[in-house]
Steps between C-alpha positions, in 0.01 A plus 500: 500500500269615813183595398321720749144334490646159502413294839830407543595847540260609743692423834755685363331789440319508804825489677655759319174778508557386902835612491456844308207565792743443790775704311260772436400520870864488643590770246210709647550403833883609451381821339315621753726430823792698266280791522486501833852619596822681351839494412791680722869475330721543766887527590594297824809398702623180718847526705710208581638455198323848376238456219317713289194377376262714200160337485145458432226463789136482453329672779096463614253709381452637908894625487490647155588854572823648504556528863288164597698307237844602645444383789341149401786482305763600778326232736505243271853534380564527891388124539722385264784713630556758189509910611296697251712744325225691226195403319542587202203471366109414578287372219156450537 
């Protein structure tokens, strides 16, 4: 059995209230860049062979309104060769 004020133990422990620090901070640190954009659901299209594609993009915060975030989302899907059909939706 581990006892918690047993010298043994300390390294452990250290290493382990080390760990739950670091977690903490990449959980905040994921937290707040989240915050800083939005969601766009979209319906796109790819010829040659013709593919429909219903999906998910996250958009920054700067291209968060309606019209700003269709066309982020139209460029990007350009890129890749996809034609944006709809967004369906825009979640902030």
């Amino acid at each position: 059995m581990l006892l918690l004020n047993n010298n043994a133990a300390r390294p452990y422990i250290v290493a382990m209230k080390q760990h739950l620090i670091i977690s903490a901070f990449a959980l905040l640190l994921t937290a707040s860049t989240a915050s800083a954009s939005c969601l766009v659901e979209f319906k796109a299209k790819r010829d040659n062979p013709t593919e429909y594609r219903h999906d998910i993009m996250e958009v920054p915060d700067q291209h968060c309104t309606a019209p700003a975030a269709k066309r982020y989302v139209r460029m990007q899907l350009a890129a890749r060769g996809w034609t944006l059909l709809a967004i369906v939706k825009k979640a902030s």
